[in-house]
C-alpha positions as CSV (number, residue, x, y, z in Angstrom):
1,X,0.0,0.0,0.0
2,X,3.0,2.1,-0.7
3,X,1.8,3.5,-4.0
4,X,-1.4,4.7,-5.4
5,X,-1.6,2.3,-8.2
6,X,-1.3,-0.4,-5.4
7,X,-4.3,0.9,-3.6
8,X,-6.4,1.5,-7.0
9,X,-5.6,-2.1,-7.7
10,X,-6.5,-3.1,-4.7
11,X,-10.0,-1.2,-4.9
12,X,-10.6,-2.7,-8.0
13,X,-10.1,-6.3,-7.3
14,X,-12.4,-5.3,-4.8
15,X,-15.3,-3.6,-6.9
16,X,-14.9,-6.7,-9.2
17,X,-15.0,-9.4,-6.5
18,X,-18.5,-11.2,-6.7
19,X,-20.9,-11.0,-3.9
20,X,-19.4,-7.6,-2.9
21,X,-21.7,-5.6,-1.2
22,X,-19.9,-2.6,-1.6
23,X,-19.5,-2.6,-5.0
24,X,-23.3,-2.8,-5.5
25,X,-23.7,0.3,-3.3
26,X,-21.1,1.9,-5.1
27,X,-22.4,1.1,-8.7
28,X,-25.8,2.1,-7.2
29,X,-24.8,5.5,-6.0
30,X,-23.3,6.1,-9.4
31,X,-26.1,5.6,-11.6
32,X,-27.9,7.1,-9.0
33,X,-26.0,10.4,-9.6
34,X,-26.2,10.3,-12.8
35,X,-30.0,10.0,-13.1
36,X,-30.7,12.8,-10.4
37,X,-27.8,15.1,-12.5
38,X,-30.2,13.9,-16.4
39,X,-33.3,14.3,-14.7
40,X,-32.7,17.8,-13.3
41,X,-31.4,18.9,-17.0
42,X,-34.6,17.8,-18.5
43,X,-36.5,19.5,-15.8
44,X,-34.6,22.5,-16.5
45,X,-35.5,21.8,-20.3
46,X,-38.8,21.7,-20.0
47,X,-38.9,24.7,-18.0
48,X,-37.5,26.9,-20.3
């Protein structure tokens, strides 16, 4: 865990391990981000 690429790895072979609960949460909170950052665009859209 000296350098950074160690620590990415080592968060990747984590997001990629199956049954990871983490990951899922993660992954959720992502597209989750993304559909609250779309949705207030198109709101924004239609309000104009």
């Amino acid at each position: 865990m000296k350098t950074p690429l160690f620590s990415s790895k080592y968060a990747l072979k984590a997001h990629l391990e199956p049954g990871g609960s983490a990951a899922v949460i993660s992954m959720v909170f992502i597209v989750g981000n993304y559909f609250v950052y779309f949705f207030i665009l198109f709101f924004y859209a239609i309000k104009i």
